[in-house]
N, CA, C and O atoms as CSV, one atom per row, in Angstrom:
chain,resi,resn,atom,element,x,y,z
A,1,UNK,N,N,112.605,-63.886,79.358
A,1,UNK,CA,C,112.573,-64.304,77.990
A,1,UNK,C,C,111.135,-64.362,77.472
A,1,UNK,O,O,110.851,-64.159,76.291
A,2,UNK,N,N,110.085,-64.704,78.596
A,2,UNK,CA,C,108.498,-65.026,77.891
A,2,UNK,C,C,107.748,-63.496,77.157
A,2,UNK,O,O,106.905,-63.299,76.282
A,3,UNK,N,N,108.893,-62.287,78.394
A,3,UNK,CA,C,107.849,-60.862,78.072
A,3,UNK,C,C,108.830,-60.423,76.249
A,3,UNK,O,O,108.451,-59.919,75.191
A,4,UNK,N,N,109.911,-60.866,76.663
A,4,UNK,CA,C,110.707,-60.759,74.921
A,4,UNK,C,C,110.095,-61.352,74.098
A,4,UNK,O,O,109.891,-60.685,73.083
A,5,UNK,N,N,109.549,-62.733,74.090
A,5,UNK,CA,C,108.623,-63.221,73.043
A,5,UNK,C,C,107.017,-62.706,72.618
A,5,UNK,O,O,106.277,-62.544,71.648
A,6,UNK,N,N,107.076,-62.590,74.029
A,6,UNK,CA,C,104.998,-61.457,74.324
A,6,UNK,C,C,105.427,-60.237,73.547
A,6,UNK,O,O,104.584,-59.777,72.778
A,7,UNK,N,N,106.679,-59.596,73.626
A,7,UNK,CA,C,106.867,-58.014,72.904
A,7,UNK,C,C,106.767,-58.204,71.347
A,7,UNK,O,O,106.022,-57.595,70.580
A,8,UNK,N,N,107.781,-59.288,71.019
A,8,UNK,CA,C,107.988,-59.446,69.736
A,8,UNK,C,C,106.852,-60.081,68.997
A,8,UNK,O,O,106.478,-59.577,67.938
A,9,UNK,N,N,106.172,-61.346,69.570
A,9,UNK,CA,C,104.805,-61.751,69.127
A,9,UNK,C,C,103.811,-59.997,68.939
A,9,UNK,O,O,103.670,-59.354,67.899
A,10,UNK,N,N,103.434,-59.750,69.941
A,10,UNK,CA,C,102.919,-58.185,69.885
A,10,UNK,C,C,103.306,-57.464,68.606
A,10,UNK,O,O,102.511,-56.957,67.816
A,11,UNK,N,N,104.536,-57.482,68.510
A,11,UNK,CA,C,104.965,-56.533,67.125
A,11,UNK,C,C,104.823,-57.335,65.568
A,11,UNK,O,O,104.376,-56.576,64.708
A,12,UNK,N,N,105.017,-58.212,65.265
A,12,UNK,CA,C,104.660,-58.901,64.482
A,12,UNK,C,C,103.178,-59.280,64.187
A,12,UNK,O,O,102.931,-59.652,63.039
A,13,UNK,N,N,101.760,-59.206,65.457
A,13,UNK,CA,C,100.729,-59.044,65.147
A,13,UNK,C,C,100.386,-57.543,64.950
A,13,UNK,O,O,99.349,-57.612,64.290
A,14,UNK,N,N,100.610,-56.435,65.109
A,14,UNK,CA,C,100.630,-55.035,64.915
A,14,UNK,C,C,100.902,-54.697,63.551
A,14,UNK,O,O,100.276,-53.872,62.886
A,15,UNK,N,N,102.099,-55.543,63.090
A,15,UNK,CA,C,102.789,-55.403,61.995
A,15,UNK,C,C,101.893,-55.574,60.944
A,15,UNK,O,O,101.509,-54.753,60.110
A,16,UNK,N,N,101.588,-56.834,61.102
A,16,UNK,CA,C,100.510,-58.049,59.871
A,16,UNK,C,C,99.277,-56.849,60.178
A,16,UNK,O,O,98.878,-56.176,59.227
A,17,UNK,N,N,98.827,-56.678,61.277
A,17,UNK,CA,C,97.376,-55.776,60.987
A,17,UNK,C,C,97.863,-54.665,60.149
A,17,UNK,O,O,97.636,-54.946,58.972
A,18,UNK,N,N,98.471,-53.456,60.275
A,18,UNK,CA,C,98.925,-52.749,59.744
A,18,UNK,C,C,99.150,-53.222,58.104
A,18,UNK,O,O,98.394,-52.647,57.320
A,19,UNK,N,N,100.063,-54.161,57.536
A,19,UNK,CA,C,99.872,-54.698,56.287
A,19,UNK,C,C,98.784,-54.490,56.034
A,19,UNK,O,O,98.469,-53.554,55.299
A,20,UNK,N,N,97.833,-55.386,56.625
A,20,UNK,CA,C,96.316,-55.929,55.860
A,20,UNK,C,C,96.012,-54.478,55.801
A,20,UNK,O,O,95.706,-54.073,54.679
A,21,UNK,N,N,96.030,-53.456,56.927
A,21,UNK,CA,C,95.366,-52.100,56.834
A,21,UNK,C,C,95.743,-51.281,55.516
A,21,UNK,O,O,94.819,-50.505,55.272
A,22,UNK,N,N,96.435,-51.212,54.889
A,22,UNK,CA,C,97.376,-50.816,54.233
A,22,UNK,C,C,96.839,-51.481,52.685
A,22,UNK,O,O,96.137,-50.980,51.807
A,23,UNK,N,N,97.330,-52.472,52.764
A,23,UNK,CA,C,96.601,-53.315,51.709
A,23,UNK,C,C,95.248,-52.462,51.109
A,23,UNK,O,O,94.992,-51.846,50.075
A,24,UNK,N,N,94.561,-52.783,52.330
A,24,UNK,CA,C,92.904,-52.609,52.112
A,24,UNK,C,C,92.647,-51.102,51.269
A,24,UNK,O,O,92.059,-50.794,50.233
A,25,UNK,N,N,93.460,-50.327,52.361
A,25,UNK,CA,C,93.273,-48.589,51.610
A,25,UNK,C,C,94.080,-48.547,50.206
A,25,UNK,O,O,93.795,-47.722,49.339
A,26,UNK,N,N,95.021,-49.422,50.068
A,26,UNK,CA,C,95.493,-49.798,48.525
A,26,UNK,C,C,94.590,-49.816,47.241
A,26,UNK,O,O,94.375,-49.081,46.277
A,27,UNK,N,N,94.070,-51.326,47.835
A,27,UNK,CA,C,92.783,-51.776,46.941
A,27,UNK,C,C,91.550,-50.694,47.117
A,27,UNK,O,O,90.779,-50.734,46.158
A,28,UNK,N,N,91.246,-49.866,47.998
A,28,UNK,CA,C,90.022,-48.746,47.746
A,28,UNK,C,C,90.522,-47.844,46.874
A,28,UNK,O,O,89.863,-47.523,45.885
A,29,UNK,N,N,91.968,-47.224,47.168
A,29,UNK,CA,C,92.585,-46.422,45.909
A,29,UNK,C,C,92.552,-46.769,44.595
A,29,UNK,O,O,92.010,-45.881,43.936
A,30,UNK,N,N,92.845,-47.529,44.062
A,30,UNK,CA,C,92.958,-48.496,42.638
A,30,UNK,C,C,91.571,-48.401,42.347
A,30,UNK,O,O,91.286,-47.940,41.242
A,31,UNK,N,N,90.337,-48.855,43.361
A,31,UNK,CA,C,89.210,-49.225,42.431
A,31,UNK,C,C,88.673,-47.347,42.572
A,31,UNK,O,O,87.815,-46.992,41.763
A,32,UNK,N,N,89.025,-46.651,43.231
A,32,UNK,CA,C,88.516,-45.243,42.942
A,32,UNK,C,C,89.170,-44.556,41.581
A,32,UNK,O,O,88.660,-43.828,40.729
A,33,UNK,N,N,90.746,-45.182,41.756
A,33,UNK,CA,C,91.280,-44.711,40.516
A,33,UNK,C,C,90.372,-45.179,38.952
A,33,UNK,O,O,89.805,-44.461,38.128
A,34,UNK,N,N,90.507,-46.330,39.001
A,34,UNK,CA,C,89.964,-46.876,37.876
A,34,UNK,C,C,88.519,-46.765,37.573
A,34,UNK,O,O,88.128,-46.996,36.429
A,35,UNK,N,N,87.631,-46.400,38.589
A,35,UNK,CA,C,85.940,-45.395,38.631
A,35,UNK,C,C,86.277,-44.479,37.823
A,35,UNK,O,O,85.809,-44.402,36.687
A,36,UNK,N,N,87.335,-43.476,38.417
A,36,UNK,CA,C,87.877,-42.221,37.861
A,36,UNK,C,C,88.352,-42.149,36.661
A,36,UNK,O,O,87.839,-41.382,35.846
A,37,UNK,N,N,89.243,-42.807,36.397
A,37,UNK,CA,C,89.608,-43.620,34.634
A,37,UNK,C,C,88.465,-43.739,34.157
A,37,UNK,O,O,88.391,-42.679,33.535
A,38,UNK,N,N,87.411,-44.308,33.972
A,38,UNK,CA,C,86.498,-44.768,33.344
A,38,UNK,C,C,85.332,-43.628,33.143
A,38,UNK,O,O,84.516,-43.672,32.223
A,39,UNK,N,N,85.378,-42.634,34.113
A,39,UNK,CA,C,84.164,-41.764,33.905
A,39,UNK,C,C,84.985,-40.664,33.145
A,39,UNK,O,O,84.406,-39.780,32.513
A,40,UNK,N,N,86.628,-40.761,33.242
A,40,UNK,CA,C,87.721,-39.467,32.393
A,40,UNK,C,C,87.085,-40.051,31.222
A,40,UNK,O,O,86.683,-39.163,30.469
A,41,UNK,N,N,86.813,-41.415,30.730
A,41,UNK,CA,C,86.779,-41.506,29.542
A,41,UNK,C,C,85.157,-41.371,28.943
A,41,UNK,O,O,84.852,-40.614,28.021
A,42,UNK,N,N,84.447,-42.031,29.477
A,42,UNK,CA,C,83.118,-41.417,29.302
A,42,UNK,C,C,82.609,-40.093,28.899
A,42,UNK,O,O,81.668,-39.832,28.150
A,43,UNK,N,N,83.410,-39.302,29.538
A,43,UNK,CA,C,83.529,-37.732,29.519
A,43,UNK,C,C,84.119,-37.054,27.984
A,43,UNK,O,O,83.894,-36.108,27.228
A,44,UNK,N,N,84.752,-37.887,28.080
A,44,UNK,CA,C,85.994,-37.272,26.889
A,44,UNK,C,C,84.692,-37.931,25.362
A,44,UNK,O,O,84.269,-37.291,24.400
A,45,UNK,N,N,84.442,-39.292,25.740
A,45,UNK,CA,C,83.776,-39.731,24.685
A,45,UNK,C,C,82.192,-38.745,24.224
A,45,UNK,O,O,81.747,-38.798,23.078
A,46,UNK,N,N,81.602,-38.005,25.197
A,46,UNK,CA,C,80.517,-36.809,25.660
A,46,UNK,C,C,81.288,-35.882,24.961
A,46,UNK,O,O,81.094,-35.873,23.745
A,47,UNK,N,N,82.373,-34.849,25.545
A,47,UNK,CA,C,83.357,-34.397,24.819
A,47,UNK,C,C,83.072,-34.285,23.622
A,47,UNK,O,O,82.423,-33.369,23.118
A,48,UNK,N,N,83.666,-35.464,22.938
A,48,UNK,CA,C,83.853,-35.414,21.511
A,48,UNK,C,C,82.775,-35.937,20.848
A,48,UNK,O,O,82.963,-36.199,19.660
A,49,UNK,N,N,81.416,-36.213,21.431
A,49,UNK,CA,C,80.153,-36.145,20.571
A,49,UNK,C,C,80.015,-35.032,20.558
A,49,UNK,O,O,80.203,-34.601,19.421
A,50,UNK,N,N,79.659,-33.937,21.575
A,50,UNK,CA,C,79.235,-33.205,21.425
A,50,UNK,C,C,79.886,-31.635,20.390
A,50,UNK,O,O,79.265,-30.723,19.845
A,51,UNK,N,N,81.399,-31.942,20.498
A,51,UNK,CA,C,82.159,-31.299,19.416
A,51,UNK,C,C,81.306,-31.600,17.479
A,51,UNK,O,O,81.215,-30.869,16.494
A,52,UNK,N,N,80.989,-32.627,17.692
A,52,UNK,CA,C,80.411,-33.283,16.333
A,52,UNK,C,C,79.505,-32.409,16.242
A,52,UNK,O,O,79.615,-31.399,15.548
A,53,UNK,N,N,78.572,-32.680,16.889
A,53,UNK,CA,C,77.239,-32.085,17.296
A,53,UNK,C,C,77.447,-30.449,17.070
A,53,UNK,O,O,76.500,-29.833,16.581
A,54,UNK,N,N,78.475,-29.844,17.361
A,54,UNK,CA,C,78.388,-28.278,17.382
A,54,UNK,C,C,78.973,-27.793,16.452
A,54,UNK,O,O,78.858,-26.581,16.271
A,55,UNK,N,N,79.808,-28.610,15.545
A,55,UNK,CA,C,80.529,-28.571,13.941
A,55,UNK,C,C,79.004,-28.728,13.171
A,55,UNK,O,O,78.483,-27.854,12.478
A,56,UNK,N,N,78.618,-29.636,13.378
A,56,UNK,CA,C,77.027,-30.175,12.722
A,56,UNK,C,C,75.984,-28.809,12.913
A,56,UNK,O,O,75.303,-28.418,11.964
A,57,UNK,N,N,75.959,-28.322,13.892
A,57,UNK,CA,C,74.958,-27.316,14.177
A,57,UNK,C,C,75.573,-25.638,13.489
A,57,UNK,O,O,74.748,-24.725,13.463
A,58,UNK,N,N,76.218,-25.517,13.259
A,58,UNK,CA,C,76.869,-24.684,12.740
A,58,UNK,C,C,77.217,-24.211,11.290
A,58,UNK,O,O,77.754,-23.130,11.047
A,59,UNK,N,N,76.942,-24.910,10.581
A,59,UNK,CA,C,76.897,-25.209,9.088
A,59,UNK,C,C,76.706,-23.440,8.480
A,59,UNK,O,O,76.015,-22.511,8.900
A,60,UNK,N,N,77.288,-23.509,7.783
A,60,UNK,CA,C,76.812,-21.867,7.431
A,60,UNK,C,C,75.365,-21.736,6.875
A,60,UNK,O,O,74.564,-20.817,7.046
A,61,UNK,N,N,75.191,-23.254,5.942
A,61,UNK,CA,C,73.592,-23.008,5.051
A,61,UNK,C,C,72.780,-22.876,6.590
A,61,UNK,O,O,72.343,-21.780,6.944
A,62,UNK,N,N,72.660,-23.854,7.279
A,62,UNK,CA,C,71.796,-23.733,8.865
A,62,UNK,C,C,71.686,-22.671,9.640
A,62,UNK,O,O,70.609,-22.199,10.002
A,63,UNK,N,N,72.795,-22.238,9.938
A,63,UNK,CA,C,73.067,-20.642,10.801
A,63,UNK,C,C,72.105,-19.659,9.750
A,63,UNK,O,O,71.112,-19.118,10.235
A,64,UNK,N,N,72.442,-19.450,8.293
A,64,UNK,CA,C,71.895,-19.017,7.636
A,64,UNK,C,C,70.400,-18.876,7.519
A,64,UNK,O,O,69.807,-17.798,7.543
A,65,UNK,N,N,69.799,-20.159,7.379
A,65,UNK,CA,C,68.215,-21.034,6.967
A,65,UNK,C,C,67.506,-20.548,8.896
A,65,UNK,O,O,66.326,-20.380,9.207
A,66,UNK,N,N,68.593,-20.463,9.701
A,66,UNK,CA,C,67.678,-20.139,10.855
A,66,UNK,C,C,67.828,-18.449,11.414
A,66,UNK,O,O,67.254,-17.996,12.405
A,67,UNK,N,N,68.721,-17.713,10.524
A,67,UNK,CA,C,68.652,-16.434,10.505
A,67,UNK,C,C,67.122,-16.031,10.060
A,67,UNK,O,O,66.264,-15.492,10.759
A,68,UNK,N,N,67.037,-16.447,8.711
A,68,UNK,CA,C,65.988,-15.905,8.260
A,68,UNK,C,C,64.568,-16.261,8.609
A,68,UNK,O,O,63.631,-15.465,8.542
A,69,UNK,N,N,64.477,-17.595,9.011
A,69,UNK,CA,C,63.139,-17.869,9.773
A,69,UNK,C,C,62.609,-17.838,11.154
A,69,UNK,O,O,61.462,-18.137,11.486
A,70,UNK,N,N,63.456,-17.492,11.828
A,70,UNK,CA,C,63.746,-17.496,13.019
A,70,UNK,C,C,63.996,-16.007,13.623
A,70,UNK,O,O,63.491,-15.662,14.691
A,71,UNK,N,N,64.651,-15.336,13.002
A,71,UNK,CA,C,65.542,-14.144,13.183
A,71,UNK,C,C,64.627,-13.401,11.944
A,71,UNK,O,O,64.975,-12.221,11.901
A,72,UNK,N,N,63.959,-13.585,11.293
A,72,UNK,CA,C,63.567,-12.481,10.530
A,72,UNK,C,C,64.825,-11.745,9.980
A,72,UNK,O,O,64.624,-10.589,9.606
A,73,UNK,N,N,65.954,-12.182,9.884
A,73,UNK,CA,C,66.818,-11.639,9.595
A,73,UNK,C,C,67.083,-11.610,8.026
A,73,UNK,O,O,66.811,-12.736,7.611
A,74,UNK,N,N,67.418,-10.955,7.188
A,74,UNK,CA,C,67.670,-10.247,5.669
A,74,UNK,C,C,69.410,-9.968,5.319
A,74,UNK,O,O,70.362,-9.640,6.027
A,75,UNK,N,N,69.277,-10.229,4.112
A,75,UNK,CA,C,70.988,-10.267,3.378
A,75,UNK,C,C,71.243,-8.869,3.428
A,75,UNK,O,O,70.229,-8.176,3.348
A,76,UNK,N,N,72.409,-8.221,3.547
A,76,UNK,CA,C,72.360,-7.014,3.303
A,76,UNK,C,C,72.777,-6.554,2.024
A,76,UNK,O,O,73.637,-7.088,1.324
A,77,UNK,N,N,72.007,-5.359,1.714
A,77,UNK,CA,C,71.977,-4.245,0.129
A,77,UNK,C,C,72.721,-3.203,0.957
A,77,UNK,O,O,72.825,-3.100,2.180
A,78,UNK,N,N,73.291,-2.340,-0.192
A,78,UNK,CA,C,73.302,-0.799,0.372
A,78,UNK,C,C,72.408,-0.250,-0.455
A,78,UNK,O,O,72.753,0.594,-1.282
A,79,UNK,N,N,71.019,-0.710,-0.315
A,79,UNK,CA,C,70.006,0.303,0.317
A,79,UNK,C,C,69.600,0.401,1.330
A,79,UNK,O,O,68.929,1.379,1.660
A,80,UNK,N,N,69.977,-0.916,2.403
A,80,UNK,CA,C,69.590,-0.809,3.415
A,80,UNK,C,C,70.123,-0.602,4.866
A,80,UNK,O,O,69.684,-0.591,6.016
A,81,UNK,N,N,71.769,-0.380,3.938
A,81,UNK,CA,C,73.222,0.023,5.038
A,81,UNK,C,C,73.639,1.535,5.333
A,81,UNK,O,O,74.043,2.471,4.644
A,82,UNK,N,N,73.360,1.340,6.632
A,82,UNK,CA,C,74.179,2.787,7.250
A,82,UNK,C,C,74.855,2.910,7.053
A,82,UNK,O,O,75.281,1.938,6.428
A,83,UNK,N,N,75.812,3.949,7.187
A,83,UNK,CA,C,77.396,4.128,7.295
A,83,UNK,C,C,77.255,5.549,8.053
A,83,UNK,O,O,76.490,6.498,7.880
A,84,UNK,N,N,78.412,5.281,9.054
A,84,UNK,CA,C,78.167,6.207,10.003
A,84,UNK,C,C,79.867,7.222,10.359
A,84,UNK,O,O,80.902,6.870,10.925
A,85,UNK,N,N,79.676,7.831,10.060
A,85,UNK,CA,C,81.391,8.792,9.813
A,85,UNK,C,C,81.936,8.839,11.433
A,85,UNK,O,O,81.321,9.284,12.402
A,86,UNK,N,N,83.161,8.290,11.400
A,86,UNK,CA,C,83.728,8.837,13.035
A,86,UNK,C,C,83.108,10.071,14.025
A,86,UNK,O,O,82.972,9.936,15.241
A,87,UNK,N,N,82.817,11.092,13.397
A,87,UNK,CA,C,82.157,11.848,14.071
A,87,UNK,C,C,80.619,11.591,14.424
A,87,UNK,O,O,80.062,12.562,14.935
A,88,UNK,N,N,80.002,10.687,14.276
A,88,UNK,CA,C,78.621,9.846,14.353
A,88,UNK,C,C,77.381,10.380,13.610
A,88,UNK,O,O,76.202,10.242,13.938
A,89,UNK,N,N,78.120,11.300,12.069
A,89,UNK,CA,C,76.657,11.746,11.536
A,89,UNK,C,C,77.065,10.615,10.944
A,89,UNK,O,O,78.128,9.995,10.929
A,90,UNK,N,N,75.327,10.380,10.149
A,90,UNK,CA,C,75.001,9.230,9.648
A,90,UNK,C,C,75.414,9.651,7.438
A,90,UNK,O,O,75.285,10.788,6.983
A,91,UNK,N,N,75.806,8.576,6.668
A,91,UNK,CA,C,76.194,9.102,5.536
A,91,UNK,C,C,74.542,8.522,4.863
A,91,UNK,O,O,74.000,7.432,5.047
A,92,UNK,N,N,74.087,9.643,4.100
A,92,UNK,CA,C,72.787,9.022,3.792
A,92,UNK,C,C,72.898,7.956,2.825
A,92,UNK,O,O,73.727,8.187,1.945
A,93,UNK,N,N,72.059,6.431,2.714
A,93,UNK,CA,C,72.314,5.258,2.155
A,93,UNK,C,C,71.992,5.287,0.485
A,93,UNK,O,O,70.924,5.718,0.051
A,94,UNK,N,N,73.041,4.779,-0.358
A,94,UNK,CA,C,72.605,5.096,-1.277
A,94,UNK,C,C,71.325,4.372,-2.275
A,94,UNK,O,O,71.073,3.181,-2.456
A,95,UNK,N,N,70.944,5.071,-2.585
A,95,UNK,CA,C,69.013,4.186,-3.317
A,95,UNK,C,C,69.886,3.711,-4.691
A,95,UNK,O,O,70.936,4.100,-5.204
A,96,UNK,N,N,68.756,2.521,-5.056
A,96,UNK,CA,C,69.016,2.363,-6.505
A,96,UNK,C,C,68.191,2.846,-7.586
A,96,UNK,O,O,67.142,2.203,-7.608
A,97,UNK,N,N,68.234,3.533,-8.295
A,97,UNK,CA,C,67.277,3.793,-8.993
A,97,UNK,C,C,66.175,3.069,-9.815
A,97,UNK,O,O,66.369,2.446,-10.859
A,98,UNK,N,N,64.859,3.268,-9.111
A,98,UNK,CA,C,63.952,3.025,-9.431
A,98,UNK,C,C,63.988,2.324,-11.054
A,98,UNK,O,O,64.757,2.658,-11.956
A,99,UNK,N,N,62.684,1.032,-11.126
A,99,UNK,CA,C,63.418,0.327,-12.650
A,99,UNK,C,C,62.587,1.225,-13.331
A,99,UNK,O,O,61.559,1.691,-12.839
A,100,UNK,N,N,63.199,1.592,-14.956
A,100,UNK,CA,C,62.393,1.843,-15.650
A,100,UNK,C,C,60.725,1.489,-16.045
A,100,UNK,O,O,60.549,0.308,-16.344
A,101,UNK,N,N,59.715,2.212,-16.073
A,101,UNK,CA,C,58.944,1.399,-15.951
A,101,UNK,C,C,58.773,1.054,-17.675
A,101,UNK,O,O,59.265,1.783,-18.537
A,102,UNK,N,N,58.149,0.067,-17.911
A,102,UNK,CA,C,58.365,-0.766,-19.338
A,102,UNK,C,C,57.567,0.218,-20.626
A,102,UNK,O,O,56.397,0.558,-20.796
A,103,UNK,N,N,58.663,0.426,-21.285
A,103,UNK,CA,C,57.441,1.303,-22.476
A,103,UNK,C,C,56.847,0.522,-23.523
A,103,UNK,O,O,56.834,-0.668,-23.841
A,104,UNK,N,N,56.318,1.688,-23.989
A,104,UNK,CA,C,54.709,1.099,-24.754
A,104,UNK,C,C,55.631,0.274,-25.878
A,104,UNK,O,O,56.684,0.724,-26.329
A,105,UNK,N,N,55.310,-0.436,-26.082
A,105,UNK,CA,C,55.132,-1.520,-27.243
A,105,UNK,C,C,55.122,-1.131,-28.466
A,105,UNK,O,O,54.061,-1.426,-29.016
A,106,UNK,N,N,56.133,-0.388,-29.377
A,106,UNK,CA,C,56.592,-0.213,-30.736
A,106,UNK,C,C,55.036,-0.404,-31.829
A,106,UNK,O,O,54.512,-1.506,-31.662
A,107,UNK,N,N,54.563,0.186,-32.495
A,107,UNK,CA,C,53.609,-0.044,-33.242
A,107,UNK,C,C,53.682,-0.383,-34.045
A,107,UNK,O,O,53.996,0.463,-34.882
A,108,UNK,N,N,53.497,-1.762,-34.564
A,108,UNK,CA,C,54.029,-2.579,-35.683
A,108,UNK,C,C,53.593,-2.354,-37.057
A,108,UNK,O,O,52.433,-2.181,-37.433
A,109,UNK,N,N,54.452,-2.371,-37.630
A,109,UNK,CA,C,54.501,-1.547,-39.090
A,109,UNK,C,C,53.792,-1.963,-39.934
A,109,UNK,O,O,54.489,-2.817,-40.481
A,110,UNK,N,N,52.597,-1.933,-40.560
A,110,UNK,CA,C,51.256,-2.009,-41.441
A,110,UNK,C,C,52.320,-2.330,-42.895
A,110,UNK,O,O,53.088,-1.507,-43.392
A,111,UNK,N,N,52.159,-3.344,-43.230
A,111,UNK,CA,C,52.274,-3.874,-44.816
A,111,UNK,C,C,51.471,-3.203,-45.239
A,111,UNK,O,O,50.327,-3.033,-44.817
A,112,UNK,N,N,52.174,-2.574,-46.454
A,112,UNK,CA,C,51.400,-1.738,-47.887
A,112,UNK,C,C,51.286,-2.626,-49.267
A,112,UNK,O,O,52.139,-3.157,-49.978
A,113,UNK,N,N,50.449,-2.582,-49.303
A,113,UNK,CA,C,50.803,-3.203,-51.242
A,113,UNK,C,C,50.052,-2.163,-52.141
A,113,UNK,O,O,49.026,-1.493,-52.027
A,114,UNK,N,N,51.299,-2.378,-53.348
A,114,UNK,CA,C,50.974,-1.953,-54.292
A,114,UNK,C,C,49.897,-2.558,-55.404
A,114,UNK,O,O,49.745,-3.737,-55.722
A,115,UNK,N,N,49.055,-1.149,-55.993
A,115,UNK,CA,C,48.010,-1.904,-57.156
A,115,UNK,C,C,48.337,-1.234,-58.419
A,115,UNK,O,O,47.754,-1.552,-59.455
C-alpha cells in the first residue's frame, strides 16, 4: 500500500509541475502575443502616416513646381513634339509662325486750315 501511495504521490507531484510548466509557457505566449499586438499597431499607425505623407507629397502643383526646378523639365507645345508614324519615320513638328513684326506707326494726319 506505501509504494501505491509513493506512485500516486509521484503522479500528482509530476502533474502540479507540469501545470505550473504549462502555465508558465502560457503566460510567455500572451505577453509575446500582446508585444506583437502592440508593434501590429504601431506599424499600422507608421502605415497610415506615411500614406498622408505620400498623398501630401504628390500634389500635382508640387510634382509640377519640382519638375521644373529640379527636372529642368518644360510644358509641352507642338513645336516642340515629335510624332513618330508606326513605321518610325519621324512627322516633321509643326512651327508657329513667326509674330508679325510690329509696323511702322500710321503718320498722323497734319490739320489744315483755311485762310
Amino acid at each position: 500500500m506505501a509504494r501505491l501511495n509513493l506512485l500516486l504521490l509521484l503522479a500528482v507531484v509530476a502533474s502540479a509541475l507540469y501545470l505550473v510548466h504549462t502555465q508558465y509557457l502560457s503566460r510567455q505566449l500572451y505577453t509575446e502575443l500582446d508585444r506583437t499586438q502592440q508593434e501590429a499597431r504601431r506599424l499600422e499607425l507608421d502605415h497610415d502616416r506615411l500614406q498622408v505623407e505620400k498623398r501630401a507629397q504628390a500634389t500635382p502643383l508640387r510634382v509640377e513646381k519640382l519638375a521644373k526646378e529640379q527636372l529642368q523639365m518644360r510644358t509641352t507645345t507642338p513645336a516642340i513634339t515629335q510624332y513618330v508614324r508606326p513605321d518610325g519615320t519621324v512627322i516633321p513638328a509643326v512651327v508657329a509662325p513667326p509674330p508679325a513684326p510690329p509696323a511702322a506707326p500710321a503718320p498722323k494726319p497734319v490739320a489744315r486750315t483755311q485762310r
